[in-house]
C-alpha positions in Angstrom: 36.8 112.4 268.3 39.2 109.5 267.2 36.5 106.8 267.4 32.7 106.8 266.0 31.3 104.4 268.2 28.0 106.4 269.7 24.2 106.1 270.4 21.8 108.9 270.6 18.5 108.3 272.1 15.5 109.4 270.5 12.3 110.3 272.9 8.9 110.0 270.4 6.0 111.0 272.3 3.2 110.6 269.7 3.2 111.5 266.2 3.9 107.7 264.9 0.9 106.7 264.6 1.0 102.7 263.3 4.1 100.3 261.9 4.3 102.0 258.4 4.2 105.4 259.7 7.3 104.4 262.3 9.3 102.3 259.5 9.1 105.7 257.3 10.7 107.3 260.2 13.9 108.6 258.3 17.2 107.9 259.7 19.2 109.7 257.3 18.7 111.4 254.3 20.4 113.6 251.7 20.1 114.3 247.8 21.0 111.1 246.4 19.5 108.2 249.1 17.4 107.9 252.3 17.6 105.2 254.7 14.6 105.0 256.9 14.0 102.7 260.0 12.3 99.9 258.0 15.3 99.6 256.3 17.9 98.6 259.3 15.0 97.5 261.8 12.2 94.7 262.3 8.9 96.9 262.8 6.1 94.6 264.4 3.4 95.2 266.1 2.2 92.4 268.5 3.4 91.2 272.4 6.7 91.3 273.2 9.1 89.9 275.6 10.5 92.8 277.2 14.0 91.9 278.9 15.3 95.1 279.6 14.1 98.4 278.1 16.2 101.9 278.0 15.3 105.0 279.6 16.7 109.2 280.1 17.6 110.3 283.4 17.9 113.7 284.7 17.6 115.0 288.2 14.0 115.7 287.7 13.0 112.7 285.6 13.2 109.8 283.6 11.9 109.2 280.3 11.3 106.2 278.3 13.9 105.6 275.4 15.6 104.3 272.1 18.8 103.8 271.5 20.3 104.1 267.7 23.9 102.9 268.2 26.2 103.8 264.7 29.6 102.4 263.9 31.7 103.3 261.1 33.0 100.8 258.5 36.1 99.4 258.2 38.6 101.0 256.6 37.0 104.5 256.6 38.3 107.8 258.6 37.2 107.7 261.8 37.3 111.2 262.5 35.6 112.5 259.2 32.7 109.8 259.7 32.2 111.8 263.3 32.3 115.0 262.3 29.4 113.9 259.2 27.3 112.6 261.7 27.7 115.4 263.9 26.5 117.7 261.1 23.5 115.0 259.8 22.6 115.2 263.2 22.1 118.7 263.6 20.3 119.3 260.3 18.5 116.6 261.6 17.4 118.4 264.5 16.4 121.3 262.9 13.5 119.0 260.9 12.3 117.0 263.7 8.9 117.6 264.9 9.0 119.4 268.8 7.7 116.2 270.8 11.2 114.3 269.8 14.2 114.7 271.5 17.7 113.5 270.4 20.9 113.4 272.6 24.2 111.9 272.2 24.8 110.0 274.8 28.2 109.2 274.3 30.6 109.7 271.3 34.2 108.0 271.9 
């Protein structure tokens, strides 16, 4: 892992019920700060123009899905930024509720 450039998809399949319980979705969180999806995304709830959406294949199926793309900041490691998120992911994991899934999709 010499790069942090990623996404993970994230599969929801019910559970957020309106646009305040999807903003407080949290994206990461430890003992000093959160940051929750209403603080890096646009929540609305309304018609859209839908362009292009993202799904999950597998041989068996496909699956409707987000994409949370994360890029390190300038100037910091590279490698010790991975190996963070790696771990914030898998505590992560282990506090989601069962209907969500989370891969990485790619990690270079």
């Amino acid at each position: 892992m010499d790069d942090t450039h990623g996404k993970i998809s994230v599969h929801i399949n019910h559970g957020l019920q309106d646009i305040e319980s999807i903003g407080n979705f949290p994206i990461i969180s430890d003992q000093k700060t959160s940051i929750y999806l209403r603080d890096i995304a646009n929540i609305i709830s309304g018609p859209i123009d839908i362009r292009s959406y993202y799904t999950l294949s597998n041989s068996t199926e496909q699956k409707d899905a987000v994409f949370l793309g994360i890029a390190k900041l300038k100037g910091t490691n590279s490698v010790i930024t991975v190996e963070k998120l790696l771990e914030r992911i898998e505590e992560l994991r282990k506090k989601m509720p069962k209907n969500i899934e989370m891969h990485i999709i790619q990690n270079e």
